[in-house]
C-alpha positions as CSV (number, residue, x, y, z in Angstrom):
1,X,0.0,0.0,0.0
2,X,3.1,2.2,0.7
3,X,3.2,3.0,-3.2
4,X,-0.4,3.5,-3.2
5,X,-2.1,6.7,-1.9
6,X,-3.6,6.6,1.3
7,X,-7.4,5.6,1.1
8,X,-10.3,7.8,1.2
9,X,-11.5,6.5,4.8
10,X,-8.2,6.6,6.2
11,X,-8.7,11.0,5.6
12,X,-11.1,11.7,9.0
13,X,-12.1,14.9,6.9
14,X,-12.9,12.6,4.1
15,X,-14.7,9.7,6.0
16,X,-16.5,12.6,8.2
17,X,-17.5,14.5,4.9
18,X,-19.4,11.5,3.4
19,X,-21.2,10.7,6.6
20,X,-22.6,14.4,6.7
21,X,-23.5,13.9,2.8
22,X,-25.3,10.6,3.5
23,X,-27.3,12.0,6.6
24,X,-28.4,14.6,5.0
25,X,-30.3,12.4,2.5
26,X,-31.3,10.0,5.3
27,X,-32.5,13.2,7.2
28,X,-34.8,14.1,4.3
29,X,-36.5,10.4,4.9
30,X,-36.9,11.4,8.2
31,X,-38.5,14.6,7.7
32,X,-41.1,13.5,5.1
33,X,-42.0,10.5,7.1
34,X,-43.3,12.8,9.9
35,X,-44.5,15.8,7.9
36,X,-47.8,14.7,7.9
37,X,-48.4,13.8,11.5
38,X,-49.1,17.7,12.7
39,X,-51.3,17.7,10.4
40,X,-53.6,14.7,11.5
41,X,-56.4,17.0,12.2
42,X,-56.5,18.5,9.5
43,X,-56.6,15.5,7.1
44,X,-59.5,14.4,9.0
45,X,-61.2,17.9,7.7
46,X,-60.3,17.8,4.2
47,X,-60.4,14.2,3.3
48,X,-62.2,13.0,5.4
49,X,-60.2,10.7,7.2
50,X,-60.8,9.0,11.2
51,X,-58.1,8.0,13.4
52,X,-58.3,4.3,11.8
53,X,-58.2,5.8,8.5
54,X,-55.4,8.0,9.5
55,X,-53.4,4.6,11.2
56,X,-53.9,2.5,7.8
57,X,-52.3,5.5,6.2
58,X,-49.3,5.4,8.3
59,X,-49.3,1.8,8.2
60,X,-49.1,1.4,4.2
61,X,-45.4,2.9,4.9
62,X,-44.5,-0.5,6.4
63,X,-46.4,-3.0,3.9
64,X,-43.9,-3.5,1.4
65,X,-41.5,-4.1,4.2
66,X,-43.5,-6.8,6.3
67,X,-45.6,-8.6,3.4
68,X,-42.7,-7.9,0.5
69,X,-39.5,-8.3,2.6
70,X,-38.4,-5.0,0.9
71,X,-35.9,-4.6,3.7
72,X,-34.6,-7.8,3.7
73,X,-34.3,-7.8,-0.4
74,X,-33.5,-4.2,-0.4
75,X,-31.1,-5.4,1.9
76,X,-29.4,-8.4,-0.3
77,X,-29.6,-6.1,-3.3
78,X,-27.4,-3.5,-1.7
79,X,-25.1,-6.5,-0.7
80,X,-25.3,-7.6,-4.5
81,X,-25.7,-4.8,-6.8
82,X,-23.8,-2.5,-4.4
83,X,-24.5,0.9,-2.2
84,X,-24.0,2.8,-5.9
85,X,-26.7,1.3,-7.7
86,X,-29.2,-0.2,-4.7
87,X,-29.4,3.2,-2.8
88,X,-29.9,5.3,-5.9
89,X,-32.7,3.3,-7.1
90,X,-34.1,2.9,-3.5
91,X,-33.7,6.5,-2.8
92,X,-35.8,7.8,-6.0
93,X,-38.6,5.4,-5.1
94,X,-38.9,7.4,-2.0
95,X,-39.1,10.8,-4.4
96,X,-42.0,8.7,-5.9
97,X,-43.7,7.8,-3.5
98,X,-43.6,11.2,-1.8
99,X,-45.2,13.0,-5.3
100,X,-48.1,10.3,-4.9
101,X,-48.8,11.2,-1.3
102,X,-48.9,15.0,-1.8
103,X,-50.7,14.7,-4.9
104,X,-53.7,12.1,-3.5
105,X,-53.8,15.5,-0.9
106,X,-54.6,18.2,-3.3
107,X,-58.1,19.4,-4.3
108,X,-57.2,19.3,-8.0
109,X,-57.3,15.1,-7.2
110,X,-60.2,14.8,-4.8
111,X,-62.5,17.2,-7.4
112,X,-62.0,14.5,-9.9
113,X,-58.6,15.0,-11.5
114,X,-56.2,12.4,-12.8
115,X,-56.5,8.7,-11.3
116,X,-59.5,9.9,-9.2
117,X,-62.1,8.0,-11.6
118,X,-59.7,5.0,-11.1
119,X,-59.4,4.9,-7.6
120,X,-63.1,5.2,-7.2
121,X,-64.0,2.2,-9.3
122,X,-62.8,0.0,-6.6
123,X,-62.9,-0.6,-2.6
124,X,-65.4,1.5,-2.7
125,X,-65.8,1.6,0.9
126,X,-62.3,3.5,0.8
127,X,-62.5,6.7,0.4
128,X,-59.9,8.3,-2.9
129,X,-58.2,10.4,-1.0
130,X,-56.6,7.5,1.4
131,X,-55.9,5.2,-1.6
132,X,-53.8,7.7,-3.3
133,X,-52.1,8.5,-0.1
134,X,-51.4,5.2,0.8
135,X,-50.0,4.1,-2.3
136,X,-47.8,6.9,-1.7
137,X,-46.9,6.1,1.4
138,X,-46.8,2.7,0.6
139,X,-44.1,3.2,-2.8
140,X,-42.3,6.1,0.0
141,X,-41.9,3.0,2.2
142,X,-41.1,0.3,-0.3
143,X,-37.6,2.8,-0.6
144,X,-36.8,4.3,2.6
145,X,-35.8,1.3,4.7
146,X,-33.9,-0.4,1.7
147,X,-32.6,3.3,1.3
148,X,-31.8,3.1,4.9
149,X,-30.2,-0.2,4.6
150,X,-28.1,1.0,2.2
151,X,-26.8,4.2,4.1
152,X,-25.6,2.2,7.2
153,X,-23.8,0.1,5.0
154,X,-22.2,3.3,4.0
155,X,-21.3,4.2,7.5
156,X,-20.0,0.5,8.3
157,X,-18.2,0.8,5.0
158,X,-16.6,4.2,5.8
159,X,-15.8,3.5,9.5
160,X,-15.5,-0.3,10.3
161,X,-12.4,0.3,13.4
162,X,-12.6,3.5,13.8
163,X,-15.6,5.3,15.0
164,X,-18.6,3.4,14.0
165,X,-20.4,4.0,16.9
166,X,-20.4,7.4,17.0
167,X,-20.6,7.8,13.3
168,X,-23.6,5.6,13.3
169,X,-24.9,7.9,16.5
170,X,-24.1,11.1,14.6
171,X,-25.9,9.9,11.5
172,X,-29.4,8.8,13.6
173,X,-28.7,12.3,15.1
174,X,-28.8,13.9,11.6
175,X,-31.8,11.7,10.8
176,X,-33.7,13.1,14.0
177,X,-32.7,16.2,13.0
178,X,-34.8,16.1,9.8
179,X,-37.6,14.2,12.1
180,X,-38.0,17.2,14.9
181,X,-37.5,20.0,12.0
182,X,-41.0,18.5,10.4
183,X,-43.0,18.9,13.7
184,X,-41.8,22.5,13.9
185,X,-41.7,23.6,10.3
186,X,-44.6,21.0,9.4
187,X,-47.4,22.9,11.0
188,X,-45.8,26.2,10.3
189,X,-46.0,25.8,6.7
190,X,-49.8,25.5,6.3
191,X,-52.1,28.6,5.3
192,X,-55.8,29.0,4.9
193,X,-55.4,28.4,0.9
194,X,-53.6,25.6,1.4
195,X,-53.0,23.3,3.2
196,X,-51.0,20.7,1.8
197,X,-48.2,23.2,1.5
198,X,-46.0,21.0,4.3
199,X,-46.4,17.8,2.0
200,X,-44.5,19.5,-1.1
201,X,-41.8,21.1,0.9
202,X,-40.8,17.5,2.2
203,X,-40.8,16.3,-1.0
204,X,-38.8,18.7,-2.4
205,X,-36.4,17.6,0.3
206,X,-36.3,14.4,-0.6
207,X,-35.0,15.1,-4.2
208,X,-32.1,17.5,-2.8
209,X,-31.6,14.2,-0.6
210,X,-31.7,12.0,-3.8
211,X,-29.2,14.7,-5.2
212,X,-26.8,14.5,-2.4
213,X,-26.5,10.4,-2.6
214,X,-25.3,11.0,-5.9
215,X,-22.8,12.8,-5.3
216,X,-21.2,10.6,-2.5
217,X,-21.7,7.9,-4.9
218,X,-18.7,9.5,-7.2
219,X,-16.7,9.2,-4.0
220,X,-17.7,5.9,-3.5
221,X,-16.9,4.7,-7.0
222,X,-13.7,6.3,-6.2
223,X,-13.0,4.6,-2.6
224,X,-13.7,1.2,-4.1
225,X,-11.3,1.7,-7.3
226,X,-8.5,2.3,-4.4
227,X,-9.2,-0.4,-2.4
228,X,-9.5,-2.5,-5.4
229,X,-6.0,-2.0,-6.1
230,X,-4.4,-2.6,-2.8
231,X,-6.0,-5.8,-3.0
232,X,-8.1,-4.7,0.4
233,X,-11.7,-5.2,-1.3
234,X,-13.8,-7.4,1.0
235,X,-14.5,-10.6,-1.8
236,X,-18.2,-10.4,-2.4
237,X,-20.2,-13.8,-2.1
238,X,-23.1,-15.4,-3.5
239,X,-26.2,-14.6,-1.8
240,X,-27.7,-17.5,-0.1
241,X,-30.7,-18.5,2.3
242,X,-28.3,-20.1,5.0
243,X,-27.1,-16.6,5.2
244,X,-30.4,-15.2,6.6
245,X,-30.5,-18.9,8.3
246,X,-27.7,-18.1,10.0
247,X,-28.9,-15.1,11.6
248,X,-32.2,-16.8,13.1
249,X,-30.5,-19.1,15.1
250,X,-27.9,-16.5,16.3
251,X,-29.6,-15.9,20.1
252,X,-27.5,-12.7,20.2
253,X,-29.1,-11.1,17.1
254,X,-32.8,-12.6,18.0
255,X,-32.5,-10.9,21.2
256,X,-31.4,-7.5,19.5
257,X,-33.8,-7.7,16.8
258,X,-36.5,-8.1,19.2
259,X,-35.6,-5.4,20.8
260,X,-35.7,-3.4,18.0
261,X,-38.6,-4.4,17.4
262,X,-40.6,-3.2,20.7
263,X,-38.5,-0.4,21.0
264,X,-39.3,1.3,17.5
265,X,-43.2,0.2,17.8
266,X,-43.1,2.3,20.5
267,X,-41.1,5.5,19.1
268,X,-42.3,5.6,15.9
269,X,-46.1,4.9,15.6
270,X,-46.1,7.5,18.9
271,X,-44.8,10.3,17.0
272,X,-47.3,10.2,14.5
273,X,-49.7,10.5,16.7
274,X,-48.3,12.9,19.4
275,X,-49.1,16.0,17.8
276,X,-52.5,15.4,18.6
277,X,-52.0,13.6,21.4
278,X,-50.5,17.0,23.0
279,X,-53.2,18.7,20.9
280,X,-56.3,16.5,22.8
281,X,-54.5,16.1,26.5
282,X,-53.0,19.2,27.1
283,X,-55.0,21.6,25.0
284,X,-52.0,23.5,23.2
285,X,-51.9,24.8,19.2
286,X,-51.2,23.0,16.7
287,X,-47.7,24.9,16.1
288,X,-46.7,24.4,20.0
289,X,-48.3,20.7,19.5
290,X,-45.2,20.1,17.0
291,X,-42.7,22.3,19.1
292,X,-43.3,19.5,22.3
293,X,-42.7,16.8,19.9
294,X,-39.6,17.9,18.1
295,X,-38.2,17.7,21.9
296,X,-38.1,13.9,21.0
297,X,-36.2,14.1,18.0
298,X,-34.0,17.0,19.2
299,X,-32.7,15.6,22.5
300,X,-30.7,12.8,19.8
301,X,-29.1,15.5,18.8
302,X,-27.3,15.7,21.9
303,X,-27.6,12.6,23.8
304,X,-26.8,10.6,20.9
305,X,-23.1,11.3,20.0
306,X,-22.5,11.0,24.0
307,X,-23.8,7.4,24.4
308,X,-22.4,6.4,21.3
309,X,-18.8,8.5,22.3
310,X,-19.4,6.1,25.7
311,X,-19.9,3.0,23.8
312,X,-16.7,3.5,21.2
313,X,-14.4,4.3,24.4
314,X,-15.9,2.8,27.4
315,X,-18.3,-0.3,26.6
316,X,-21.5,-1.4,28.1
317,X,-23.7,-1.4,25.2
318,X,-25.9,-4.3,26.6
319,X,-26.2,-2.5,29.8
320,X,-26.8,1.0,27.9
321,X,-29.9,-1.0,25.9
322,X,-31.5,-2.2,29.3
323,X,-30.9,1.5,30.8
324,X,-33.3,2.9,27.6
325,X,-35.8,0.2,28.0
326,X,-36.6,1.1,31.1
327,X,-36.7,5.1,30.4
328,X,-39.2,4.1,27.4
329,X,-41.6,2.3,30.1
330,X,-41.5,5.0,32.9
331,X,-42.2,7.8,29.7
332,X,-45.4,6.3,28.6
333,X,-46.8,6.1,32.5
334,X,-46.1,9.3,33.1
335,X,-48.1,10.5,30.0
336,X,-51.1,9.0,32.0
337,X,-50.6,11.7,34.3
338,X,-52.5,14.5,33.4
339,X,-50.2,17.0,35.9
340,X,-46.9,16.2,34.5
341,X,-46.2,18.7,32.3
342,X,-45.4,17.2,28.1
343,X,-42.2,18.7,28.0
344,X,-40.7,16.5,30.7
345,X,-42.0,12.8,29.4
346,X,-41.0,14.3,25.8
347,X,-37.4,14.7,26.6
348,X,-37.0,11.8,28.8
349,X,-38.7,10.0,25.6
350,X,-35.6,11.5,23.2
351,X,-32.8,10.8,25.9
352,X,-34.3,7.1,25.2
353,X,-34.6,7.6,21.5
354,X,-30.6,8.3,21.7
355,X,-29.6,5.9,23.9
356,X,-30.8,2.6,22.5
357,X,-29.9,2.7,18.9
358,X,-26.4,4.5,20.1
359,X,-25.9,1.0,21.4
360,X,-27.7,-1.1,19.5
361,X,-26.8,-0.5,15.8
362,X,-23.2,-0.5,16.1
363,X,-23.5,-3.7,18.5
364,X,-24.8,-5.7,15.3
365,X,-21.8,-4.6,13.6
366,X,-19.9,-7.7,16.0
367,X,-22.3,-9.7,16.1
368,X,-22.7,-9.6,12.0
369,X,-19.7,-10.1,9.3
370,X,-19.3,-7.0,7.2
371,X,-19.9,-8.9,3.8
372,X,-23.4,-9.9,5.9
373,X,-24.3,-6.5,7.5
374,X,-26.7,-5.3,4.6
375,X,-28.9,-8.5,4.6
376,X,-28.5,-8.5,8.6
377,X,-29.5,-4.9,8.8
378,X,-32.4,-5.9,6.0
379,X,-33.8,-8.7,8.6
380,X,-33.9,-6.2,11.3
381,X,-35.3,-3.5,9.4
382,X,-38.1,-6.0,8.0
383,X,-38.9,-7.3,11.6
384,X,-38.9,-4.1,12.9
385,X,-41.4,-2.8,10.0
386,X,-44.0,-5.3,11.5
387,X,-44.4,-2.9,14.9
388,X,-44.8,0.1,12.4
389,X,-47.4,-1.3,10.3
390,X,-49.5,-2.5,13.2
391,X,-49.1,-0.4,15.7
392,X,-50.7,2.9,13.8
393,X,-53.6,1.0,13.4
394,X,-54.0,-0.8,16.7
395,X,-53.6,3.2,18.0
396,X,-56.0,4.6,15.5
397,X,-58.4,1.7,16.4
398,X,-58.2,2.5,20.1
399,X,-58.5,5.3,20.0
400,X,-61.5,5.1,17.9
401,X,-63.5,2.6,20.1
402,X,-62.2,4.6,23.3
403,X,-63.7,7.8,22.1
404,X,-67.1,6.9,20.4
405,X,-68.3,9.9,18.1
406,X,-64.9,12.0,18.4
407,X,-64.1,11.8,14.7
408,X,-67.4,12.6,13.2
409,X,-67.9,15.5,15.1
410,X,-64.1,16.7,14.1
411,X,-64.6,15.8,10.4
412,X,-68.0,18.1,10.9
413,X,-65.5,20.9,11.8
414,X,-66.6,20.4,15.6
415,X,-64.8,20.6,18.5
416,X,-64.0,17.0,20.1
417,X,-61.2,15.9,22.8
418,X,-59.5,12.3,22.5
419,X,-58.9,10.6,25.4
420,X,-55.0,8.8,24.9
421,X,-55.0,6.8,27.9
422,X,-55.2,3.4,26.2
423,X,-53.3,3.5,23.3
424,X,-50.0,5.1,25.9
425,X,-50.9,2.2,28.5
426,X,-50.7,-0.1,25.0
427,X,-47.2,1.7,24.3
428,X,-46.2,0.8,27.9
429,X,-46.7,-2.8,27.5
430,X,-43.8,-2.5,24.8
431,X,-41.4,-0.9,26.9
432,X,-41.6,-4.0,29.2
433,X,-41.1,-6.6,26.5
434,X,-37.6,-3.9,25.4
435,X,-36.7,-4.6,29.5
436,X,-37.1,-8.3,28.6
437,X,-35.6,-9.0,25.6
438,X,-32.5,-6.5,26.6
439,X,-31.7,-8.5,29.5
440,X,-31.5,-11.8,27.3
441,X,-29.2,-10.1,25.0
442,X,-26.7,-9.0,28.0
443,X,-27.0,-12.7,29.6
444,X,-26.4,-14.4,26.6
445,X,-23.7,-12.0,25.6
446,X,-21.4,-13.5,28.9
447,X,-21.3,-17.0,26.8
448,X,-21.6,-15.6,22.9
449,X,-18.5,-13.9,22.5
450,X,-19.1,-11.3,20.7
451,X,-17.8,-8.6,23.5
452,X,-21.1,-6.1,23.6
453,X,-19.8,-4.7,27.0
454,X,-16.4,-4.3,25.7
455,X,-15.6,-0.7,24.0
456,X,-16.2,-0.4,19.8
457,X,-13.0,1.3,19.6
458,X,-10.0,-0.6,18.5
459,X,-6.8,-0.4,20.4
């Protein structure tokens, strides 16, 4: 290698730079999966949606994922066709999908206009509106965990012995980042003529995004030409079921995929709702309504790169994961109590958000072979997808049946409070399965091997 230059990840400023470029993109994801959820009350005015309608709209992100196995093909494709070509394609389905949504939103569609006939001829007890969303949403999913997928194979790429941890903290950090701005700009963005405003700025996002990956993907093309020569490429190998095999019987990566599991069913079908969660309970605006819930996002910003910074230098990433499980159950309790103020649970709800996938992520890094981590990432991403399709519409169901005659009256233009307590007691029940299945994964890591309590950070 001596006669060779020195390779682009061996440059911090270089390695650095094309984590920033990839998490901006991710970031856009991020921001247009939660654009809509301020606005919840206001798609139950103009198209007519209830809470279950608005829960089967959130949920179509995650069918592709669970009934498709997008994320665990996405996954293998990235492994196979490479970050280049997979994320690209992956990415601009999300740019797709996002166009659908915001169109299946505009008057110009629900007065009749193109693919409104279609969509009517059909399901008929479904209203337009929601399949055109959906299908959106649904085409929006289909590429943002594959898309995901293929940007932490980036950052495993880029930093595999260095600082994967915290570059994998400071990416989901970015990512929040793009997730809090959308509850504060979100609701911000909508005027009296329009209201759909908020749904076209995130997709306009989302192309800059697409943009952006295709400019790291020049200095990808670049790293792998080096790397190529010093004879340090990783040899690629055939794609095969025992690989996915392999990882089902792996206790160690159950236990963390499980985890995953109940920990983003909890997070992630919560924040599309708690907007008007905050909006019902506590009575607030709809612009102070997002402000509470960018806390959430927000606090990663912070609390991320420090538990990741304590995991790369200092260890106990098991014990870190069991630490966040329990915050996540003692957050949803308190939001039973009318007296605590939102601002508290909120935060104590992001320092969660930070810790556990500061921890977890980088822990399947050694639990995983690199040449594997796309498909093993894919698995996770796919099992994880299951909490996010369901758990919007067992929230929007609850909360339906809990509050008889709510959503007609607020579809009238009415004024009509939802009670939460019983989809947050639901949310609690998930943050004691995450206590469970995080205490598995530090017992069995005493007997795997694969060092979770031991630092990230080679010597």
């Amino acid at each position: 290698m001596s006669a060779l230059k020195k390779a682009l990840n061996e440059s911090a400023s270089m390695r650095w730079g094309m984590m920033i470029l990839v998490s901006f993109t991710m970031a856009t994801n991020y921001y247009f999966y939660d654009a809509l959820s301020p606005l919840k009350d206001l798609m139950q005015m103009h198209l007519g949606f209830t809470s279950a309608d608005y829960g089967f709209f959130v949920s179509a992100y995650s069918f592709p994922n669970v009934f498709l196995l997008m994320a665990v093909i996405g996954g293998v494709i990235v492994d196979k066709l490479g970050i280049r070509t997979g994320g690209s394609a992956f990415i601009f389905l999300q740019v797709v999908g996002a166009f659908l949504t915001a169109y299946g939103s505009t008057d110009y569609y629900n007065s009749g206009g193109l693919g409104y006939g279609f969509m009517s001829s059909f399901l008929v007890s479904i209203s337009p509106a929601l399949k055109m969303t959906s299908l959106g949403f649904f085409f929006f999913g289909l590429g943002a965990e594959a898309g995901i997928v293929a940007i932490s194979k980036v950052i495993v790429k880029w930093f595999k012995g260095k600082e994967l941890a915290l570059a994998l903290g400071l990416n989901l950090a970015f990512a929040r980042l793009g997730m809090g701005a959308a509850f504060i700009i979100s609701p911000r963005l909508v005027t009296e003529a329009n209201w759909t405003i908020p749904i076209w700025f995130g997709l306009m996002l989302l192309v800059i995004g697409f943009l952006a990956f295709l400019v790291y993907a020049v200095y990808d093309l670049k790293f792998d030409s080096q790397t190529k020569a010093s004879g340090e490429m990783l040899p690629t190998e055939k794609f095969r079921l025992s690989d996915i095999g392999n990882l089902v019987v792996n206790r160690s990566f159950i236990y963390i995929t499980l985890l995953c599991l109940t920990f983003y069913s909890a997070i992630f079908p919560f924040s599309k709702f708690a907007p008007d969660l905050m909006i019902n309970q506590y009575g607030v605006s709809r612009e102070l309504a997002g402000t509470i819930s960018s806390i959430l996002p927000f606090g990663t910003l912070v609390f991320t790169p420090l538990f990741a910074w304590i995991c790369d230098y200092r260890g106990k990433s098991a014990t870190l994961m069991i630490y966040g499980s329990l915050l996540l159950l003692i957050v949803f309790f308190m939001f039973t109590i009318e007296f605590i103020n939102p601002f508290i649970p909120v935060f104590l709800l992001g320092v969660s958000f930070a810790l556990i996938p500061a921890a977890m992520w980088p822990s399947v890094a050694k639990i995983v072979n690199t040449d594997k981590i796309g498909t093993a990432y894919g698995v996770m991403f796919t099992i994880q997808n299951i909490g996010l399709w369901i758990f919007p519409i067992l929230i929007g169901i609850i909360l339906e049946r809990s509050n008889p005659g709510v959503a007609e009256i607020i579809t009238a233009g009415g004024d009509a409070v939802y009670d939460y307590t019983n989809p947050v007691l639901m949310m609690a029940g998930l943050g004691i399965a995450g206590v469970v299945f995080a205490l598995l994964l530090k017992h069995d890591d005493k007997t795997s091997g694969y060092d979770l309590e031991k630092p990230n950070k080679q010597s």
